[in-house]
C-alpha positions as CSV (number, residue, x, y, z in Angstrom):
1,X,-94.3,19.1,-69.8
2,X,-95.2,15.7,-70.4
3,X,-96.3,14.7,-74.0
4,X,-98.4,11.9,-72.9
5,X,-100.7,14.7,-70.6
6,X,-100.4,17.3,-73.1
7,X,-101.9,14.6,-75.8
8,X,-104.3,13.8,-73.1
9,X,-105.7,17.3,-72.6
10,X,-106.4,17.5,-76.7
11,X,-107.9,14.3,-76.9
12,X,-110.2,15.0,-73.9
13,X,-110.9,18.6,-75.3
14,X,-112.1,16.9,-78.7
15,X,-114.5,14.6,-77.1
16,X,-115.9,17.0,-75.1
17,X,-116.2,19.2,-78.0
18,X,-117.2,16.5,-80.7
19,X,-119.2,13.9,-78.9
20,X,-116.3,11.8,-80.2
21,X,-115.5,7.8,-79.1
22,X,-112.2,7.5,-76.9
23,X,-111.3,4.3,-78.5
24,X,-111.4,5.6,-81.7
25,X,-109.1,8.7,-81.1
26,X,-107.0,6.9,-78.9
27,X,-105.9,4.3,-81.8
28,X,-105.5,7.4,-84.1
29,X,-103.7,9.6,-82.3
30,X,-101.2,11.9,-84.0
31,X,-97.8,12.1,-82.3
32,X,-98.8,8.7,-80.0
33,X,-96.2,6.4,-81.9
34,X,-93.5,8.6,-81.6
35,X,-94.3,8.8,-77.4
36,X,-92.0,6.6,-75.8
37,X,-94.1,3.2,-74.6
38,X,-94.6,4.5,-70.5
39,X,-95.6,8.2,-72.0
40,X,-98.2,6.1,-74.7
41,X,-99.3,4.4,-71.2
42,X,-99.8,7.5,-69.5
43,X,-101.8,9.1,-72.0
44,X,-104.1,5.9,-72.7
45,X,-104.8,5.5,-68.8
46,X,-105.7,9.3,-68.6
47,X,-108.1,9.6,-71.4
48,X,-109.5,6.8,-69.2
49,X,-109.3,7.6,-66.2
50,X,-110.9,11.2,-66.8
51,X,-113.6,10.1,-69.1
52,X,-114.9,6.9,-66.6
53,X,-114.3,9.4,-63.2
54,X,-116.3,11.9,-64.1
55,X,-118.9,12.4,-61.7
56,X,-117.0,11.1,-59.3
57,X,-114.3,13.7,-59.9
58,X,-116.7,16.7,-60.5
59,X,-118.0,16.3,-57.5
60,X,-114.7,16.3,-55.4
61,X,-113.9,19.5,-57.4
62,X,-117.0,21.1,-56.7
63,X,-115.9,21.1,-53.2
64,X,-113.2,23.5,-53.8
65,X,-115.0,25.8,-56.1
66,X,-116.9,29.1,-55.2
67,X,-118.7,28.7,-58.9
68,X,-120.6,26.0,-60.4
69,X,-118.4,23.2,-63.0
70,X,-120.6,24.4,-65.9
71,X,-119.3,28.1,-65.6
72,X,-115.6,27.4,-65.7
73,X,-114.1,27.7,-69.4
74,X,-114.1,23.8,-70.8
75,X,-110.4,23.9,-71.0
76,X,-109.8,24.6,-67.5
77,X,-112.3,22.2,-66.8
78,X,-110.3,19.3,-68.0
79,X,-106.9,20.8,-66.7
80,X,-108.8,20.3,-63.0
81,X,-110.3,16.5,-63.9
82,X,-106.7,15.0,-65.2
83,X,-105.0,16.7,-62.4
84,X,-107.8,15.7,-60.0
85,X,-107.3,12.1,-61.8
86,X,-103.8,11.6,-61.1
87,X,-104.6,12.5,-57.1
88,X,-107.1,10.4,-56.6
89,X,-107.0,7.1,-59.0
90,X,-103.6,6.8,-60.1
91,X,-101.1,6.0,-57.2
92,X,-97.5,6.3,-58.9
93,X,-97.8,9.7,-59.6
94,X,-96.7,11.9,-57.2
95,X,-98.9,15.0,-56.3
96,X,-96.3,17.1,-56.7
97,X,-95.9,16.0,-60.4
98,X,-99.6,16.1,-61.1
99,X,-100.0,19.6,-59.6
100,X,-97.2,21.5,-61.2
101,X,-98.0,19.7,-64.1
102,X,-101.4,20.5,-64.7
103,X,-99.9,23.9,-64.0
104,X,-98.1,24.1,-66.9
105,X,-101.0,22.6,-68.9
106,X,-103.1,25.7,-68.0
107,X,-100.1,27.9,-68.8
108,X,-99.3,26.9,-72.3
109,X,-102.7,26.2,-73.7
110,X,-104.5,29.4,-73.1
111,X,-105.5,29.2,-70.0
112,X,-102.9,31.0,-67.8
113,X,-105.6,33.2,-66.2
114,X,-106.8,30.2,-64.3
115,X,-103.5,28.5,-63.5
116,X,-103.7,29.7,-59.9
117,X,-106.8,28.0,-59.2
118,X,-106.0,24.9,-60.9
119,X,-103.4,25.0,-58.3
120,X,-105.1,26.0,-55.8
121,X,-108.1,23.7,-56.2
122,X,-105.9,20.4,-56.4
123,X,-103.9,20.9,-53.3
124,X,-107.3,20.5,-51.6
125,X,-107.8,17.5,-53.6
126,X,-104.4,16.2,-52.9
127,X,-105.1,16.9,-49.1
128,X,-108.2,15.7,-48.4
129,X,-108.4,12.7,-50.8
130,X,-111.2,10.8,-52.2
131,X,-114.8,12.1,-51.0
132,X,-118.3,10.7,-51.6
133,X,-121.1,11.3,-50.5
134,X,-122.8,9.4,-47.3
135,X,-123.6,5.6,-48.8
136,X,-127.6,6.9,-47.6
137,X,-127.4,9.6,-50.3
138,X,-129.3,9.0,-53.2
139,X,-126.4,10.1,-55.4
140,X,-124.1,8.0,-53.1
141,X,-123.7,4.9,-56.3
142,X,-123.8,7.7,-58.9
143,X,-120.5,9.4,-57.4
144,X,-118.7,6.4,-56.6
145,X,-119.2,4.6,-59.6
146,X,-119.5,8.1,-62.1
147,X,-123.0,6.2,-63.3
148,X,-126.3,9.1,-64.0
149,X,-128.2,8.4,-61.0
150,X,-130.7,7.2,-63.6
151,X,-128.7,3.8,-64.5
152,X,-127.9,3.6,-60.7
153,X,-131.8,3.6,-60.2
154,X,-132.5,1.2,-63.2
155,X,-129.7,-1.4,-62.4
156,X,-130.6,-1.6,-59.0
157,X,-134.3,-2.3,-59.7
158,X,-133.8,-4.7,-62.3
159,X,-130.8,-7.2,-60.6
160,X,-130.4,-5.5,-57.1
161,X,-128.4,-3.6,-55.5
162,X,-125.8,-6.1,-54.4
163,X,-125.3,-6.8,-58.3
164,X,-126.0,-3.4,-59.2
165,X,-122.5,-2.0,-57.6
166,X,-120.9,-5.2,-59.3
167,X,-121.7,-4.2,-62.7
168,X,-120.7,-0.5,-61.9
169,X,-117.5,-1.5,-60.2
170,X,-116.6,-3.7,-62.9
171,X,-116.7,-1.3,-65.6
172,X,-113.9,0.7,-63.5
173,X,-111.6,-2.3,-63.8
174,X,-112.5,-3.8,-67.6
175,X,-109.1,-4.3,-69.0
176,X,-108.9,-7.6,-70.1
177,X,-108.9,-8.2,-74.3
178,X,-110.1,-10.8,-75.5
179,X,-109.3,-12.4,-78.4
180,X,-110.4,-15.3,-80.1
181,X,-107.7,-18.4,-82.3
182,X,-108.0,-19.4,-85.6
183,X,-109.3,-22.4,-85.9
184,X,-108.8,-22.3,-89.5
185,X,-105.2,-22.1,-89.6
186,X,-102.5,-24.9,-87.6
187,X,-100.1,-22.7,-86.6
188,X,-100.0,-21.7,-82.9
189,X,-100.3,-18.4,-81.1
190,X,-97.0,-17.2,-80.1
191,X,-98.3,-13.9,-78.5
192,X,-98.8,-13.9,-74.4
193,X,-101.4,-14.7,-73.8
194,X,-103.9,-17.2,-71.6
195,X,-106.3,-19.5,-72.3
196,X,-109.8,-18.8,-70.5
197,X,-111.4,-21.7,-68.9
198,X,-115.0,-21.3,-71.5
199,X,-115.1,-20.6,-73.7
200,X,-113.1,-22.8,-76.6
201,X,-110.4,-21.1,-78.3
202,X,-110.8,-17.5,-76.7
203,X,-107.8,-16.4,-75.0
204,X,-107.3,-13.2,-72.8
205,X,-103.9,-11.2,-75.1
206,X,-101.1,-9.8,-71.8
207,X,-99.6,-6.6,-72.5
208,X,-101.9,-5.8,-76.0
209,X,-99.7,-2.8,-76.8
210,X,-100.7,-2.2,-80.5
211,X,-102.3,-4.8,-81.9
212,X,-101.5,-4.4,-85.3
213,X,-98.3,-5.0,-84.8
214,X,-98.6,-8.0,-83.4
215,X,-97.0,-10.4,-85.6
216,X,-99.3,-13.6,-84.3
217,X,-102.6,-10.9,-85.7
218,X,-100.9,-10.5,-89.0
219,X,-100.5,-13.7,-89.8
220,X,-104.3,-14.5,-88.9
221,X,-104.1,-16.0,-86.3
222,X,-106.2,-14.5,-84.3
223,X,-108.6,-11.6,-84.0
224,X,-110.1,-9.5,-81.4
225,X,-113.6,-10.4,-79.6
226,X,-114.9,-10.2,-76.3
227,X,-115.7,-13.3,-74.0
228,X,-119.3,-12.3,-74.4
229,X,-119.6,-12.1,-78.1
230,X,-118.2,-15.4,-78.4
231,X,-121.0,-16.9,-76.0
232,X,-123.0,-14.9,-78.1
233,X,-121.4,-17.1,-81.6
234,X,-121.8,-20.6,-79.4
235,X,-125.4,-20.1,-79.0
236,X,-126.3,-19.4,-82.2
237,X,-123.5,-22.7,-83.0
238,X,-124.0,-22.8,-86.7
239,X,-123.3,-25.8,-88.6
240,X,-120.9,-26.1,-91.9
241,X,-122.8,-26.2,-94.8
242,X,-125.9,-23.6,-93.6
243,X,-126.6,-20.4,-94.8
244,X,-126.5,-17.4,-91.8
245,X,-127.8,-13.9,-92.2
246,X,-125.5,-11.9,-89.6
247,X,-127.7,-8.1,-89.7
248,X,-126.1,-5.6,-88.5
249,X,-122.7,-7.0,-88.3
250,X,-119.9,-4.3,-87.7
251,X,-116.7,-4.4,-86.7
252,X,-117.8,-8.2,-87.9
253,X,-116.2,-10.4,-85.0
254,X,-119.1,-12.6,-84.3
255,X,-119.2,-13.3,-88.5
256,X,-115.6,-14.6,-87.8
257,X,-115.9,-16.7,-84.9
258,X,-119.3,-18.0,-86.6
259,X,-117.0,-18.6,-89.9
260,X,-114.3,-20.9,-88.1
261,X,-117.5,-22.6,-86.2
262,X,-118.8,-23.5,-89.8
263,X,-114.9,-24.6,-90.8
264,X,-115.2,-22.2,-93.9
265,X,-118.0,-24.3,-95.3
266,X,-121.2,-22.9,-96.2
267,X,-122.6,-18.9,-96.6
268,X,-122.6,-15.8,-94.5
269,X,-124.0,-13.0,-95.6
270,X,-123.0,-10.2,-93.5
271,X,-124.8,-6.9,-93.4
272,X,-124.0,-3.2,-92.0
273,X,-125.3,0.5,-93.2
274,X,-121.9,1.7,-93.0
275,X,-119.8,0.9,-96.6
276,X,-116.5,1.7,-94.4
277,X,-117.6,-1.0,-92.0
278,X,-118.3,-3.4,-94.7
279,X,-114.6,-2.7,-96.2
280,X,-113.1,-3.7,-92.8
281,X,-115.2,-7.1,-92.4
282,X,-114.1,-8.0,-96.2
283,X,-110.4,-7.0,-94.8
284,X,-110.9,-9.3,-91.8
285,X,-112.3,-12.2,-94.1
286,X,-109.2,-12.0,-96.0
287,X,-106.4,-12.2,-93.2
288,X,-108.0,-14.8,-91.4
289,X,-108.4,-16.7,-95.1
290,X,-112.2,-16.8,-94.7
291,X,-113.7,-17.3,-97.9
292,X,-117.5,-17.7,-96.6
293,X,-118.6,-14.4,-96.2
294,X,-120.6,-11.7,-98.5
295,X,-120.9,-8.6,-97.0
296,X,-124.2,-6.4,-98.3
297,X,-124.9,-2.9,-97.8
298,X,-128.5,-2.9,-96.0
299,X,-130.3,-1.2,-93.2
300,X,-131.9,-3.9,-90.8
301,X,-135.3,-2.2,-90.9
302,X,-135.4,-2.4,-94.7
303,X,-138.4,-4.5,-95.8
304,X,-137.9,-4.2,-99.8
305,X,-134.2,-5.8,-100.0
306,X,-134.5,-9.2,-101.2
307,X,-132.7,-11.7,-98.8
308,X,-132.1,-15.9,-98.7
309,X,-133.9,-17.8,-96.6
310,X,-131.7,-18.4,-93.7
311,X,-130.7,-21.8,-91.4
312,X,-129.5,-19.4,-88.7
313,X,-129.9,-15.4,-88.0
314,X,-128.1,-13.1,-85.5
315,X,-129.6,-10.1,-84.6
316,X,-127.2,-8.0,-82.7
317,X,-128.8,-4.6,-82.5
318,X,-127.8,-1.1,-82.0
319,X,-128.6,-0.6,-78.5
320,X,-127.6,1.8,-75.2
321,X,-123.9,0.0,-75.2
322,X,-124.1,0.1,-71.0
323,X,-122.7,-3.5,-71.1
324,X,-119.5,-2.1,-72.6
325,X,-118.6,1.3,-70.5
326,X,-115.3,-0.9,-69.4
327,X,-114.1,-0.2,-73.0
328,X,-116.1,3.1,-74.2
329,X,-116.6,5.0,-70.7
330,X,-118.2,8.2,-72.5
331,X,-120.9,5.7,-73.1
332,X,-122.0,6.0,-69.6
333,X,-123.2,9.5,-69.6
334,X,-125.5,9.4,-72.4
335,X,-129.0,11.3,-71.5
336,X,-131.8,9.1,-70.6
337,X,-134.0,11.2,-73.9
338,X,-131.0,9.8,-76.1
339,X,-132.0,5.8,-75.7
340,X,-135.7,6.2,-75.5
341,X,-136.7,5.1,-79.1
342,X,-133.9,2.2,-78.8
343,X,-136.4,-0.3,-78.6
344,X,-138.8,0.4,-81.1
345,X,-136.3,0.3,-83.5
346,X,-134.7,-2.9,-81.8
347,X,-138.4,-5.0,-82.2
348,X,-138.6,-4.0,-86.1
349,X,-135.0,-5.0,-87.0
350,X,-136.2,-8.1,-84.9
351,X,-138.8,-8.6,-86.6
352,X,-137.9,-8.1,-89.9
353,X,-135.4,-10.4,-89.9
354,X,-137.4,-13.2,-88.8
355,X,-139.1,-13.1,-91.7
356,X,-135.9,-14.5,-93.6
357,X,-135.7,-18.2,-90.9
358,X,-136.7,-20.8,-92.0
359,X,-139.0,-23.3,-90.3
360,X,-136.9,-25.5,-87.8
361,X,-134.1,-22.4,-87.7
362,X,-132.7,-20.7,-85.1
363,X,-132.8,-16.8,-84.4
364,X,-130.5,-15.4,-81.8
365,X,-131.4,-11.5,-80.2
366,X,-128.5,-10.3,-78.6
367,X,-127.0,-7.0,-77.2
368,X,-124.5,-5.6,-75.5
369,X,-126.7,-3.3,-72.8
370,X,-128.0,-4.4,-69.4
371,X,-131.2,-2.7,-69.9
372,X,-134.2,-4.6,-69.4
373,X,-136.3,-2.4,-71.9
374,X,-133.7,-3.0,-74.9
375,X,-133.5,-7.1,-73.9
376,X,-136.3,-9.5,-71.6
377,X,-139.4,-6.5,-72.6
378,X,-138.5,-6.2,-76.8
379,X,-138.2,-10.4,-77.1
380,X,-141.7,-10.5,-75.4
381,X,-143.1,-8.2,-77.9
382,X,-141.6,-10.2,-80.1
383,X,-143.2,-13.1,-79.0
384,X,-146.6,-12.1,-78.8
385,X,-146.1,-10.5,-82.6
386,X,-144.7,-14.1,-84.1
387,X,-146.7,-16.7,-82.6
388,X,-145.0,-18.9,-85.1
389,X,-141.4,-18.7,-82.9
390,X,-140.3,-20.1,-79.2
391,X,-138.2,-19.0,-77.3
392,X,-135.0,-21.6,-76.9
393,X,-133.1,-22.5,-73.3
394,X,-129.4,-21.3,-73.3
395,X,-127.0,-23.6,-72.5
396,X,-126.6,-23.9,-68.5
397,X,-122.8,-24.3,-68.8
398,X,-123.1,-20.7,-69.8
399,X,-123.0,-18.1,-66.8
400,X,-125.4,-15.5,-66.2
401,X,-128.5,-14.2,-64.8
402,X,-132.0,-16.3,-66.0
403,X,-135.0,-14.5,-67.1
404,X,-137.0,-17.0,-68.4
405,X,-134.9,-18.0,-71.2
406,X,-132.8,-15.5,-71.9
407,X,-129.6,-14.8,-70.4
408,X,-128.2,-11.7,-69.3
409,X,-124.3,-11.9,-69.1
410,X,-123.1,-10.7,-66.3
411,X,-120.0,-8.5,-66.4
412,X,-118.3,-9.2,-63.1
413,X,-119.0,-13.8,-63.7
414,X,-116.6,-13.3,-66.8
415,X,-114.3,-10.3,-66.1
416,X,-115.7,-9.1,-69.7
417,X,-118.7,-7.1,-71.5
418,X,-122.3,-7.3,-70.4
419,X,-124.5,-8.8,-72.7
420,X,-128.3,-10.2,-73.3
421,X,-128.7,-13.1,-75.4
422,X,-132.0,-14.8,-76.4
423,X,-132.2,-17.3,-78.6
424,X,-136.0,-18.1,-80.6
425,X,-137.2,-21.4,-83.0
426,X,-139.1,-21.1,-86.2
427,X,-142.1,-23.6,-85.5
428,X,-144.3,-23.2,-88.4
């Protein structure tokens, strides 16, 4: 039996189980350097695969089943979506091989009772392929992109339905990394990789493999950010010399990129709640050889701790994350009850870091969500709290859809994340 499935089906069991992020078991995986480089393939795509499918593949199983999903034990349950996986999304595996193997999965992991069914059902699957329901179907965009039929609804009303199924179909195929050069350091990349058209210095990194191994990422010369959060960086455009207040700044990217715009020259003062976080950023700073940045434990909606007076802010808020389900699928199926407060807290991080610009300084709002509630509806309460900011044009070069002045980028013009990005003026 394969180690990459059988690595796959623990994985999978633990973030049903746990609530737990792919990306972060996936890079912490017991037994995955030891798999041979296809097997570490296998198992990456599968996690994947299952956890973006879901709906889609729950529903193709459901055809086959004489009970409902929710009464099968959870193990079985994930036997029947990688096997159903393989069949339906991943062409190089023969059925044969995902059959017998999800076989031996049930078999040897408790679950022997069921192993008839698991092969029962996937011949079915295998035979009749891909079904979805009829494109009139109000669940029609929910199975074929795995969305809840409630981001289906809300993407379509806010940007169409044309652009709805572009967002959703590009978070199926949301492979590329990003990363962005040092412009701090001389020495060039070495790595394969390509430079993207906009913008400066971001490159997209060919066959990532394990990226800190990569000798070029050691060195500094480089580190990882999406094409999106370095638009993000290039509107805000600080200045060498200024002082910045970057609030909620984990896994501290954007505090990079905003480091090498500033050529090392000035202040950042980067914040998180998370001391673990912090210890990472400080570890960034130090292999890139920035030398600019303070990191400070502090909750954004903290109105006692004592801050500078800041020439630039960023506010990147904790938000939904449905602008980055290309790289953290499970985000996806998160219950509509679960983001409902989001923006409440999003205005009085917002707001209370205002406080700290100075006249003449720039404020940039950004997230990475496509919700109109998190982005265009919490900068207009913002507005019409602080009559004492305007809002500030984005640059045009910069692609995306225009709501008023802010810009919502769109995942499909960029082959990257989906983010909102507004940008506001101190006037008085």
């Amino acid at each position: 039996m394969s180690d990459a499935r059988t690595a796959a089906f623990h994985t999978l069991c633990k973030i049903e189980r746990d609530n737990s992020y792919s990306n972060l078991l996936l890079s912490d995986t017991p037994g995955a350097v030891a798999m041979s480089k296809n097997d570490r393939l296998l198992y990456h795509r599968l996690v994947k695969t299952v956890l973006e499918r879901k709906i889609t593949t729950d529903y193709n199983l459901a055809l086959y089943l004489s009970q409902p999903l929710k009464k099968l034990k959870p193990q079985v349950l994930t036997i029947l979506r990688m096997g159903a996986c393989q069949l339906l999304f991943m062409d190089k595996i023969p059925a044969s091989a995902a059959i017998n193997e999800s076989v031996k999965l049930a078999k040897k992991n408790g679950c022997a009772f069921a192993s008839g069914l698991v092969n029962a059902v996937l011949r079915k699957v295998s035979v009749n392929g891909l079904c979805l329901p009829d494109e009139n179907k109000n669940d029609y965009l929910s199975v074929k992109y795995s969305f809840p039929p409630y981001i289906c609804d809300r993407f379509s009303e806010y940007f169409g339905r044309e652009n709805a199924e572009k967002i959703m179909a590009s978070s199926l195929d949301n492979s590329a990394i990003y990363i962005r050069k040092n412009t701090l350091k001389s020495e060039e990349l070495s790595s394969e990789c390509e430079k993207t058209a906009f913008p400066d210095d971001c490159y997209v990194l060919k066959n990532p493999g394990n990226i800190a191994e990569n000798e070029d990422f050691a060195k500094g010369l480089f580190h990882v950010q999406d094409l999106s959060s370095q638009l993000c960086c290039r509107v805000l455009s600080p200045v060498k010399g200024e002082t910045v207040i970057d609030v909620c700044s984990a896994p501290g990217g954007k505090t990079m990129t905003m480091a090498q715009l500033m050529e090392n020259d000035g202040r950042i003062i980067s914040c998180d709640i998370h001391e673990h976080k912090l210890r990472l950023i400080n570890d960034t700073a130090e292999r890139l050889g920035i030398t600019i940045v303070d990191t400070m434990l502090r909750d954004g909606t903290d109105r006692e701790a004592p801050m500078p007076v800041a020439d630039r802010i960023l506010c990147d808020v904790p938000c939904s994350g449905f602008g980055v389900t290309g790289k953290k699928p499970e985000i996806r199926y998160k219950d509509e009850k679960e983001i409902a407060s989001l923006p409440v807290l999003q205005l009085e991080i917002l707001l209370n870091s205002s406080r700290f610009l100075k006249k003449g300084g720039k404020l940039v709002y950004s997230t990475c969500t496509l919700l109109p509630e998190e982005n265009a509806h919490v900068c207009r309460a913002f507005l019409e709290e602080r009559k004492d900011f305007r809002a500030v044009h984005i640059d045009d070069e910069i692609k995306g859809l225009r709501d008023g002045e802010f810009l919502t980028v769109m995942p499909h013009d960029y082959d990257c994340d989906g983010f909102f990005i507004a940008a506001f003026e101190r006037v008085e």
